[in-house]
Rosetta silent file (secondary structure, phi, psi, omega in degrees, C-alpha in Angstrom):
SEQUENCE: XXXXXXXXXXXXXXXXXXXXXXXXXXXXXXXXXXXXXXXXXXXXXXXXXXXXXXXXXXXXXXXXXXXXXXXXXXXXXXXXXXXXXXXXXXXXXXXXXXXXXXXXXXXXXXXXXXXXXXXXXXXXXXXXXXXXXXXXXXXXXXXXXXXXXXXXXXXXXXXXXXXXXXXXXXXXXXXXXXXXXXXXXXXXXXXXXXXXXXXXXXXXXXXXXXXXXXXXXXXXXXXXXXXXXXXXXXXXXXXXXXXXXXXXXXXXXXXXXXXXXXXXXXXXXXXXXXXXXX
SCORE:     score description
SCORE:     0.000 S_00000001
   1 L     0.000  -33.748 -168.068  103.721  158.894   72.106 S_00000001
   2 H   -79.265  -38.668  169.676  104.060  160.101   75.812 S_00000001
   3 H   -51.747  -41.423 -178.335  101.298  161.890   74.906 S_00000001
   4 H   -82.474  -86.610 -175.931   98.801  159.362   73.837 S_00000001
   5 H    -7.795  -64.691 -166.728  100.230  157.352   77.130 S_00000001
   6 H   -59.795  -49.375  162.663   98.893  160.427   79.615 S_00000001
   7 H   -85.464   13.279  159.887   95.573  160.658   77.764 S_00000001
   8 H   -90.006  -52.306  177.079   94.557  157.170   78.378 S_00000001
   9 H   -68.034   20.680  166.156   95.445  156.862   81.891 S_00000001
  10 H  -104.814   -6.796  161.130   93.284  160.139   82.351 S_00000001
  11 H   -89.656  -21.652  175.629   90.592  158.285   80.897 S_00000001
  12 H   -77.111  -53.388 -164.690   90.889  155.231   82.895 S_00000001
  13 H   -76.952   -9.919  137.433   90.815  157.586   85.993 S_00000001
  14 H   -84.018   11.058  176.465   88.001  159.235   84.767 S_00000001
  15 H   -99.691  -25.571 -178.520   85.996  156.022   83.813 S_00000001
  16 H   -74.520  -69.673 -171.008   87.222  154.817   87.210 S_00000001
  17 H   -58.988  -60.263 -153.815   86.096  158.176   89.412 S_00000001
  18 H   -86.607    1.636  160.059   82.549  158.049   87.045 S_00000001
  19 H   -81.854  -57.796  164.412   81.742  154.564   88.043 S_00000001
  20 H   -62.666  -18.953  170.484   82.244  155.194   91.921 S_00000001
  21 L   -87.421  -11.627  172.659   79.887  158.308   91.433 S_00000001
  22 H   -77.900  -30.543  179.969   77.491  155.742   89.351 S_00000001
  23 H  -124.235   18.923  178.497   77.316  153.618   92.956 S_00000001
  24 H  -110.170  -48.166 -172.443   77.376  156.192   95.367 S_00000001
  25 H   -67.665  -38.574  159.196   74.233  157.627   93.345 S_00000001
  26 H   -53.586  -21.255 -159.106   72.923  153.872   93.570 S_00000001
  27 H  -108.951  -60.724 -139.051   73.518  153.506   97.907 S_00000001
  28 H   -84.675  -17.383  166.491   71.671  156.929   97.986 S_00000001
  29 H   -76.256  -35.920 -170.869   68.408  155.910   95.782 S_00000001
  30 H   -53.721  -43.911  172.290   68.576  152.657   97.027 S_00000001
  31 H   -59.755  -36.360 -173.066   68.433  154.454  101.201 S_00000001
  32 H   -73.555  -46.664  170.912   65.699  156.647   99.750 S_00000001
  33 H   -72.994  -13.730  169.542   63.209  154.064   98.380 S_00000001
  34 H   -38.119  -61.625  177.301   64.283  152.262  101.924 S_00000001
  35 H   -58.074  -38.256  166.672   62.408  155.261  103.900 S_00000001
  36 L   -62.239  125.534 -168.302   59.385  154.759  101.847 S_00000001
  37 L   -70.353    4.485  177.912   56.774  152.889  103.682 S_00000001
  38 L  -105.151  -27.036  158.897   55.760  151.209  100.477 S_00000001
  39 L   -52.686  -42.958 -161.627   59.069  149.686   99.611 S_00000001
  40 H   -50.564  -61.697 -170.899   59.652  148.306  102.952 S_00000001
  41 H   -71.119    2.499  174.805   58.011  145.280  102.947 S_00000001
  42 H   -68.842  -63.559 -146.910   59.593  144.312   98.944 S_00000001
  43 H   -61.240  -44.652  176.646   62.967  144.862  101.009 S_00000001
  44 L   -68.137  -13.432 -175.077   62.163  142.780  103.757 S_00000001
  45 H   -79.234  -56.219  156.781   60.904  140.311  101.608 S_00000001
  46 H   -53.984   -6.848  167.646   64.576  140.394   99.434 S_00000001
  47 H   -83.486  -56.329 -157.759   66.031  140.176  102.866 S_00000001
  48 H   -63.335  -44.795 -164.679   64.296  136.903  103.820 S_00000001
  49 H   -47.475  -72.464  172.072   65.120  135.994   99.945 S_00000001
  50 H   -17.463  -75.848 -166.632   68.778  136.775  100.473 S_00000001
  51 H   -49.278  -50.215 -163.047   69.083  134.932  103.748 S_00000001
  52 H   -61.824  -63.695  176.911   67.212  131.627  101.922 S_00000001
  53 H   -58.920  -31.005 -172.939   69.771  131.793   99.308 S_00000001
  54 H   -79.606  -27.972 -178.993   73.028  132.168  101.469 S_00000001
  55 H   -92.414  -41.891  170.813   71.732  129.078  103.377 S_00000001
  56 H   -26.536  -57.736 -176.304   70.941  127.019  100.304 S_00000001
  57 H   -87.678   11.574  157.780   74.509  127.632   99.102 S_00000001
  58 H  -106.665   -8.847  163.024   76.176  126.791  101.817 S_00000001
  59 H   -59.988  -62.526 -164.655   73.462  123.410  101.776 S_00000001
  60 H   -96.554   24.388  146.500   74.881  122.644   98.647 S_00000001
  61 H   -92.409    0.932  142.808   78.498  123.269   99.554 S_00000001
  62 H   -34.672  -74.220 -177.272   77.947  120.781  102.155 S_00000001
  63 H   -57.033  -70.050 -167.392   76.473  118.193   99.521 S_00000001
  64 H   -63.415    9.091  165.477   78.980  119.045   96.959 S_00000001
  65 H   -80.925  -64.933 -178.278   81.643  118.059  100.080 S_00000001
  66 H   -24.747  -63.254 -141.598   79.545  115.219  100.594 S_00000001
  67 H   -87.522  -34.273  154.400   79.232  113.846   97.410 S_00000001
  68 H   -28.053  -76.736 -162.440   83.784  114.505   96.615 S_00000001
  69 H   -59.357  -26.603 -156.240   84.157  111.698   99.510 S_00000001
  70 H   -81.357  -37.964  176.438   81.735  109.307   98.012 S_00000001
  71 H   -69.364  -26.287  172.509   83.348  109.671   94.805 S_00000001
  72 H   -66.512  -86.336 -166.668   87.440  109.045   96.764 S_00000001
  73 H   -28.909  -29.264  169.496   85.115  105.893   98.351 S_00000001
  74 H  -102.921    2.107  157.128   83.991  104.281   95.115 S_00000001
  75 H   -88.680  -47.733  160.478   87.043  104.637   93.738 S_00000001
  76 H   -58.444  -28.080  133.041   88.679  102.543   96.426 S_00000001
  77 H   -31.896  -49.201  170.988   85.672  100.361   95.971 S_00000001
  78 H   -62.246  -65.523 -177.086   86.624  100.195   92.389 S_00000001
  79 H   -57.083  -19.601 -152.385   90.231   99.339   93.153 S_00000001
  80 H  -106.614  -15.886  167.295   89.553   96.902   96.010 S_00000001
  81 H   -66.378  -31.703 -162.089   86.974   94.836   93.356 S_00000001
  82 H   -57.476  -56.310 -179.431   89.545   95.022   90.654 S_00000001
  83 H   -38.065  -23.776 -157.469   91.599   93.253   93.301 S_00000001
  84 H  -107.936  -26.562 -172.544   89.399   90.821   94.078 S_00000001
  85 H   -79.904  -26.767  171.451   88.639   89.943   90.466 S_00000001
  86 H   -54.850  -66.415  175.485   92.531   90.036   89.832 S_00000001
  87 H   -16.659  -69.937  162.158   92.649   87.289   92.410 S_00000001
  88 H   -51.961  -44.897 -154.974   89.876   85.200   91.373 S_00000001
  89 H   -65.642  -65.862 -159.562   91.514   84.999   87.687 S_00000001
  90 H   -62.453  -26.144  166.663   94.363   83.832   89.335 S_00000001
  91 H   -61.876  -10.509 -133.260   92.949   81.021   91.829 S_00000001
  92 L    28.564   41.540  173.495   90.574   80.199   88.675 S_00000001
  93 L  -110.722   73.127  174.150   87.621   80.699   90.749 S_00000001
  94 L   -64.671  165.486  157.214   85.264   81.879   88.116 S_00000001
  95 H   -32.856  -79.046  164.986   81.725   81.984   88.707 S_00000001
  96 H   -30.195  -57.289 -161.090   81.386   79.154   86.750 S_00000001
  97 H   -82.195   -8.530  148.602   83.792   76.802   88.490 S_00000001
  98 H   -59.107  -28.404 -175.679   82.252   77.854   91.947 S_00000001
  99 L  -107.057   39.992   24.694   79.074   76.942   91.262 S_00000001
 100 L    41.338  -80.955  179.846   80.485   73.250   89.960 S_00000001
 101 L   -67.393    5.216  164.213   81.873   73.143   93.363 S_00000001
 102 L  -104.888  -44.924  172.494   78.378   73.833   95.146 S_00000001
 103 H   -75.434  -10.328  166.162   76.595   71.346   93.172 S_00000001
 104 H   -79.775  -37.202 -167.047   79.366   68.884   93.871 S_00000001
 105 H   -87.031  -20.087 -166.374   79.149   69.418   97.649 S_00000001
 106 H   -75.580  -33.902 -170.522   75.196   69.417   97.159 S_00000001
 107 H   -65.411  -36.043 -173.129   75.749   65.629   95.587 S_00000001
 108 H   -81.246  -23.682 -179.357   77.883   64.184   98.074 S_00000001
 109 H   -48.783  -59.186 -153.631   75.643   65.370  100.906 S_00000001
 110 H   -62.261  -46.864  175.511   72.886   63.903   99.448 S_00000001
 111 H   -66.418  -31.933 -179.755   74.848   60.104   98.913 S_00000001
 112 H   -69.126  -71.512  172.640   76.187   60.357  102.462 S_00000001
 113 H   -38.994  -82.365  142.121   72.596   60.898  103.286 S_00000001
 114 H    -6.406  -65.112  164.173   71.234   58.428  101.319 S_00000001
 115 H   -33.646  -65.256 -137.135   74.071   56.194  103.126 S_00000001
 116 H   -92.985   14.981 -134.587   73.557   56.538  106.266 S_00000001
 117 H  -131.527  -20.653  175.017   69.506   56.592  105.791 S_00000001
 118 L  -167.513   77.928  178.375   70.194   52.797  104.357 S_00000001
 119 L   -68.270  128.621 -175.642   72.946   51.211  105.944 S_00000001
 120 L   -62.336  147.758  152.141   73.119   47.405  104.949 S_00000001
 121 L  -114.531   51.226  157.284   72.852   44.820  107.286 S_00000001
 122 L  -124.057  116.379  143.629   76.083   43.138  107.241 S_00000001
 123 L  -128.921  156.209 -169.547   78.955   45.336  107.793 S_00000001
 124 L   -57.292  172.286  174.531   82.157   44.086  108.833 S_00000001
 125 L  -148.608  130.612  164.538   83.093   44.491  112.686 S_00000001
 126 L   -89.846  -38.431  167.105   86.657   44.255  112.984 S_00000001
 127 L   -87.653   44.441  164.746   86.159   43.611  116.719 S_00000001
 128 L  -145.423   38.828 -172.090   84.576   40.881  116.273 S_00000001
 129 L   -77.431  -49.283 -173.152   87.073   39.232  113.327 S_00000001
 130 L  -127.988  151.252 -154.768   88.785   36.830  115.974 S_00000001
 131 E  -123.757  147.270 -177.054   87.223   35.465  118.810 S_00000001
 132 E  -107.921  144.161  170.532   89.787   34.283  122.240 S_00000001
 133 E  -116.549  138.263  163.632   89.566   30.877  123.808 S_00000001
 134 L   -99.639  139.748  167.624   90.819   30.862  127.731 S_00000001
 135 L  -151.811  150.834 -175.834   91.937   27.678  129.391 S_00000001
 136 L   -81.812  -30.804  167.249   93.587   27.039  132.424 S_00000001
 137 L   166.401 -132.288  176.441   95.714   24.601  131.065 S_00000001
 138 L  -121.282   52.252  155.399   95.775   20.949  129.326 S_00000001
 139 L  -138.682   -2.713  162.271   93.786   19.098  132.254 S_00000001
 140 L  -119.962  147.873  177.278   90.241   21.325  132.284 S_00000001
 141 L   -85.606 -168.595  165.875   88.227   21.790  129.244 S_00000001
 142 L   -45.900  105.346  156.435   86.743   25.446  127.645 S_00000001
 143 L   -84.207  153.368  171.085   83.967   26.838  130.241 S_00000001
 144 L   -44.327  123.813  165.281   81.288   29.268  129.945 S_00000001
 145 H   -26.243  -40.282 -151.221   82.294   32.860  129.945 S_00000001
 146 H   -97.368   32.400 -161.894   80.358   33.540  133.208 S_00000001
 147 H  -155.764   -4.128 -158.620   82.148   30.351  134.754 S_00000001
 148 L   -85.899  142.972  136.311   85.640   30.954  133.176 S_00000001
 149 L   -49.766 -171.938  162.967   88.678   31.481  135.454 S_00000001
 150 L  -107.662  148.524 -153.034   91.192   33.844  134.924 S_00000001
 151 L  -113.108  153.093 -177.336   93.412   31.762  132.348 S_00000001
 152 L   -96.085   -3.169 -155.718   97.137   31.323  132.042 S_00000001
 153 L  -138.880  106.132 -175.464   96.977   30.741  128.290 S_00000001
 154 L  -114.433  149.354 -172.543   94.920   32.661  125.734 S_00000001
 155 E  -132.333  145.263  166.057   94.428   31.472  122.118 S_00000001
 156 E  -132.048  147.306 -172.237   92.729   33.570  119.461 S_00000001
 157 E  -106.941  141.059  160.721   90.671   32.113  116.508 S_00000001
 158 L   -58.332  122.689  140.614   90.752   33.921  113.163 S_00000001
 159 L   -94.956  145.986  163.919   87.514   35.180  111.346 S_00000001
 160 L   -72.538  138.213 -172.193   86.714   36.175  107.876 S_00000001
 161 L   -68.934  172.104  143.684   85.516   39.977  107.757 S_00000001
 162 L  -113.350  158.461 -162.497   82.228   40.436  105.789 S_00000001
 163 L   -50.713  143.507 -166.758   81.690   42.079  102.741 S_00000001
 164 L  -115.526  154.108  -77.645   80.937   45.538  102.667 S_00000001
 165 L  -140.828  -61.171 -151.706   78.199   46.745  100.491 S_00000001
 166 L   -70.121  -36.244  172.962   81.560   48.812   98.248 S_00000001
 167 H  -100.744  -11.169  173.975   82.779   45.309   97.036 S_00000001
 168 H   -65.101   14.563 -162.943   79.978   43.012   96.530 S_00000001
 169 H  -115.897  -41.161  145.450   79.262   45.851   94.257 S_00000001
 170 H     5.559  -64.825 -161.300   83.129   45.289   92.741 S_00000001
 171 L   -42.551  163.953  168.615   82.210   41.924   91.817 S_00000001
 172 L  -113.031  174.388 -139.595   81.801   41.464   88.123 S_00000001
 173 H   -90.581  -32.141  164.150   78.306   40.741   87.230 S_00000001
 174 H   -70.201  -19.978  177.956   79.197   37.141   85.656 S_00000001
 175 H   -73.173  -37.933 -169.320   80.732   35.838   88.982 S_00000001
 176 H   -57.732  -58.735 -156.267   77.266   37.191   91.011 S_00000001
 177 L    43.298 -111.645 -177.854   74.519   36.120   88.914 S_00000001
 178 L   -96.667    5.883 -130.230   71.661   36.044   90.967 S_00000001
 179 L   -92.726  109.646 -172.016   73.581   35.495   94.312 S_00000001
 180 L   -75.998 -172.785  177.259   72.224   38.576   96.516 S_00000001
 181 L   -56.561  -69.376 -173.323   74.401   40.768   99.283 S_00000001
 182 L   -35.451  -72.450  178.114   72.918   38.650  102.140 S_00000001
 183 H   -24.445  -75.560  158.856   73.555   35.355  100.802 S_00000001
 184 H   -55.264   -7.511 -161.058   77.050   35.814  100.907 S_00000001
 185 H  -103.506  -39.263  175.039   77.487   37.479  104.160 S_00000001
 186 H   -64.465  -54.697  174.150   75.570   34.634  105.359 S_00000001
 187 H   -83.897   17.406  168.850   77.515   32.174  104.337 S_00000001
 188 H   -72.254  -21.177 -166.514   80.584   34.092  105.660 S_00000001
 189 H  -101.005  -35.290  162.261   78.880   33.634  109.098 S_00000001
 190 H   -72.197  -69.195 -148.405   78.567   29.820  108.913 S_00000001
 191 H   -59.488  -20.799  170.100   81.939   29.011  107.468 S_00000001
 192 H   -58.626  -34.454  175.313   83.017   31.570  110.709 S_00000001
 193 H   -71.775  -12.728 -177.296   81.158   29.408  112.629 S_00000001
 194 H   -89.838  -34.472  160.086   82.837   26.428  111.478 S_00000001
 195 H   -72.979  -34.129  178.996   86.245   27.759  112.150 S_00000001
 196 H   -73.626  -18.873 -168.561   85.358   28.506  115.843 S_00000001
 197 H   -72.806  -21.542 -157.711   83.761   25.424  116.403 S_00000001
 198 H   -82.713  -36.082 -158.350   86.641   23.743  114.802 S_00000001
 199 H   -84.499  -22.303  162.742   89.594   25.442  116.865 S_00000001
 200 H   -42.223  -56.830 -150.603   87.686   24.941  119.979 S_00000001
 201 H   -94.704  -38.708 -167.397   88.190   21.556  120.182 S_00000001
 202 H   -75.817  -13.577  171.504   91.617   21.770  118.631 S_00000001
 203 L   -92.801   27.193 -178.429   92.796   24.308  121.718 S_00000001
 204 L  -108.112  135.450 -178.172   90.896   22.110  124.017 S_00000001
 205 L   -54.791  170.656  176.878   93.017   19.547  126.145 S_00000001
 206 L   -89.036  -17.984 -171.694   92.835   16.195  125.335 S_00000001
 207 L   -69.124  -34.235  170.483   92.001   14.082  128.792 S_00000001
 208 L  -102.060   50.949 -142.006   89.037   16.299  128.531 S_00000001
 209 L  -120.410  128.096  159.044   87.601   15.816  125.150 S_00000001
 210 L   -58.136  164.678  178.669   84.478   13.301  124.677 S_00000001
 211 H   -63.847  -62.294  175.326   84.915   10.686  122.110 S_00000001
 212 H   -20.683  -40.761 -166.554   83.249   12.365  119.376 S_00000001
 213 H   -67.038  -52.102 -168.305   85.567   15.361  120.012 S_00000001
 214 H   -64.966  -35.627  174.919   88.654   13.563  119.991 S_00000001
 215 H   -73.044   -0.781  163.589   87.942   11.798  116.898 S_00000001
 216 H   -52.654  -80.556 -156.964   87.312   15.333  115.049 S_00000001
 217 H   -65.353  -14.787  168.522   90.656   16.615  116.383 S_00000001
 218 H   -49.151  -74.086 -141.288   92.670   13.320  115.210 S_00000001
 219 H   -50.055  -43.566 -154.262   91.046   14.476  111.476 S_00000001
 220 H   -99.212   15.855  153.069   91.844   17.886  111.585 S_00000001
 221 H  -103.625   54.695 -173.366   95.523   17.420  112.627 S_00000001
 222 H  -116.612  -66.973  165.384   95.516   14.816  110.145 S_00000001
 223 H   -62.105  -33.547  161.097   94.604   17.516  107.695 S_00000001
 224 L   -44.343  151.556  173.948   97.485   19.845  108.634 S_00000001
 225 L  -179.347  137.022 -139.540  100.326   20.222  106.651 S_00000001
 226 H   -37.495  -53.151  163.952  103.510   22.772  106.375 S_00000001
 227 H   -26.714  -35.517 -166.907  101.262   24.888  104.245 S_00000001
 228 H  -111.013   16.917 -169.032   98.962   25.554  106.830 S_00000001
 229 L   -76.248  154.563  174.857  101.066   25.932  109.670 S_00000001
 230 L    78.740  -25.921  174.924   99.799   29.038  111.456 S_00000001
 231 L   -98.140  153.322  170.598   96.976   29.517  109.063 S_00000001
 232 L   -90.856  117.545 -179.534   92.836   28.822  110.067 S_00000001
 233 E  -127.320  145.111  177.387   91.595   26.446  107.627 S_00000001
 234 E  -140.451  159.959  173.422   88.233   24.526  107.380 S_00000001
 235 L  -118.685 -143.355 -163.554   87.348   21.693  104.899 S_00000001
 236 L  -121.260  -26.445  171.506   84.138   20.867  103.695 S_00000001
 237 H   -41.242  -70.359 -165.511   84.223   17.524  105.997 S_00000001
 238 H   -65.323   -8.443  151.478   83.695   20.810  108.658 S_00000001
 239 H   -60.635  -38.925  175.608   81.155   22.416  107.238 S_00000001
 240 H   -96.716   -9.996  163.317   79.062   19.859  107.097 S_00000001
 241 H   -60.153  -67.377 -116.035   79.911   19.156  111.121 S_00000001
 242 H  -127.678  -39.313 -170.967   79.141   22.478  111.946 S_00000001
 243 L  -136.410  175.734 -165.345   77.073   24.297  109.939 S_00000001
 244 L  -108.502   17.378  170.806   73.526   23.485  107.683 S_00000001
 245 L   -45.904  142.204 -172.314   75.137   24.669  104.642 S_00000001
 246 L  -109.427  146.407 -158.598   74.111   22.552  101.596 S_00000001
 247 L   -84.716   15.466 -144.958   77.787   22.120   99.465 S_00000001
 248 L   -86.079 -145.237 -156.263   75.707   22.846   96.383 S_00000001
 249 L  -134.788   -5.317  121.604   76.668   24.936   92.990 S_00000001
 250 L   -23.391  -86.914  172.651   75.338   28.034   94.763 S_00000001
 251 H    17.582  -85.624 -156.643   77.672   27.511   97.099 S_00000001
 252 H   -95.235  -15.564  175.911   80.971   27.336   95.398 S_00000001
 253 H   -63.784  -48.251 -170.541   79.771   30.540   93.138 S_00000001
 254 H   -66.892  -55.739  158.238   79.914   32.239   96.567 S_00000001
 255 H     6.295  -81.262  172.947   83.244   30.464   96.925 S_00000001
 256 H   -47.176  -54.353 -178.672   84.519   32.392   93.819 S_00000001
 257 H   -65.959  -28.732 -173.551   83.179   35.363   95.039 S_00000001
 258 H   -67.503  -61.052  158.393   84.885   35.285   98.681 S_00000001
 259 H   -26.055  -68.720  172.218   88.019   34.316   96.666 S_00000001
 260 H   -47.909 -100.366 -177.924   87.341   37.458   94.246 S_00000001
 261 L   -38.530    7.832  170.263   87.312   39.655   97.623 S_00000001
 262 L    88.312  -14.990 -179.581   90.310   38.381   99.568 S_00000001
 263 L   -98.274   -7.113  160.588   88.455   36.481  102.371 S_00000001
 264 E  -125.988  154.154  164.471   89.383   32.959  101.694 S_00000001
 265 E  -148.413  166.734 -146.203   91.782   31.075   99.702 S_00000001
 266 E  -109.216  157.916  157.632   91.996   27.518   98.810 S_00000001
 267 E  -133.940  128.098 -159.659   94.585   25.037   99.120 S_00000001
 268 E   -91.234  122.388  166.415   94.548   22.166   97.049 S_00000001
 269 L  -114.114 -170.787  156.347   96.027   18.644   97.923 S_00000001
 270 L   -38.573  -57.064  171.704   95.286   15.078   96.093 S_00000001
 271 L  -118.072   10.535 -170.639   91.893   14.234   97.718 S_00000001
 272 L  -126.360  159.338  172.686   91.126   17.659  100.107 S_00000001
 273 E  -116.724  132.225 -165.354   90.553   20.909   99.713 S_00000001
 274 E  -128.041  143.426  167.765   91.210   23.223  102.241 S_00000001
 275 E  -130.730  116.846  174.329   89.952   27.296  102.870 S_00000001
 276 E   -78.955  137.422 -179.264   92.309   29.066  104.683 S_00000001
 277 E   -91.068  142.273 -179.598   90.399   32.392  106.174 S_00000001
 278 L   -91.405    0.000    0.000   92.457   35.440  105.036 S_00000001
């Protein structure tokens, strides 16, 4: 056995030893076709070759560096979508339900636009709901603003607002009948006028009241009663003082509606009727 052992490694080292004399014999043909002037310019040519290839492979060990980060970069790209899709699921802000909420935002522009592009014309004014009477005191009557004093006493008269556009639309369709927007707003503006005209006289002293006046202001404290203390009331007596309204079956449909909305309400005795402005 020791035997067989000895002649192999003398066979490796002579398979070893005839291989370095196999490339030593190779260096020395290889110098020798070198010297030949016919060779030269293959070699130089396999030079330049050589040279081409060593930069090409370091080009595409460059690239294959290159292209390693892009793939670590679209995988945190990958993770940071997942994330975002994790997200949405949980808000519920699909696709769908985003684009709901764009066509929702597109609708209300457009009615706000539409609004303001045809604003009615009656809208309430809150500053102009109660109007102040100044007097100096109970021996001059009510002067012209631009003639007015400065006053020791100020009284304010109550208005009804007018109807906005959102509840005459409210209304139900048997109280309206044909009775337009205007139409009521209008007569919201006479019966206002009939309360200022009315309260005028009643905050006006009496030594300076014409007859006509005074006998008005017996009637409407005449017309008072506990109900009403404190409240602005007109009758139909004052209406027809004051304003060109005709008392007609028109009218009292507007009545109903003003009623329906909150700006008047009635109080009923034995032979009068009275609408208190709300």
């Amino acid at each position: 056995m020791m035997k067989d052992m000895g002649s192999s490694g003398l066979e490796d080292l002579c398979s070893h030893i005839n291989e370095k004399i196999s490339n030593i014999k190779k260096c020395i043909l290889l110098r020798d076709i070198g010297e030949h002037e016919s060779c030269k310019s293959v070699l130089c040519r396999i030079q330049h070759e050589v040279v081409l290839v060593h930069d090409l492979l370091n080009t595409m060990e460059a690239e294959v560096k290159q292209q390693e980060k892009l793939k670590d970069l679209l995988k945190i790209l990958s993770d940071v979508w997942m994330h975002v899709l994790h997200l949405q699921e949980r808000l519920g802000l699909g696709t769908g339900l985003l684009m709901e909420i764009q066509k929702a935002a597109e609708k209300d522009q457009k009615e706000a636009q539409h609004l303001l592009e045809h604003i009615p014309p009656y809208l309430p004014k809150p500053a102009q709901n109660c109007i102040t009477v100044k007097h100096e005191g109970q021996t001059k009557a009510v002067e012209p603003k631009s003639t007015q004093k400065h006053s020791k006493e100020t009284k304010v008269i109550k208005e009804a607002a007018l109807i906005t556009a959102e509840e005459f639309e409210s209304v139900p369709v048997y109280m309206k009948g044909r009775i337009t927007y205007d139409q009521v707003n209008a007569v919201v503006q006479q019966m206002n006028k009939a309360v200022v005209e009315k309260y005028k006289i009643l905050y006006q002293p009496l030594k300076s009241m014409s007859a006509p006046a005074r006998s008005l202001y017996h009637r409407f404290i005449e017309e008072e009663t506990n109900d009403t203390k404190g409240a602005f009331f007109i009758v139909e007596a004052d209406i027809k003082e004051f304003t060109r309204l005709k008392l007609d079956k028109r009218f009292h449909s507007i009545l109903n509606i003003l009623r329906h909305c909150q700006r008047v309400r009635e109080l009923r005795s034995s032979r009068l009727v009275r609408y208190i402005i709300c």
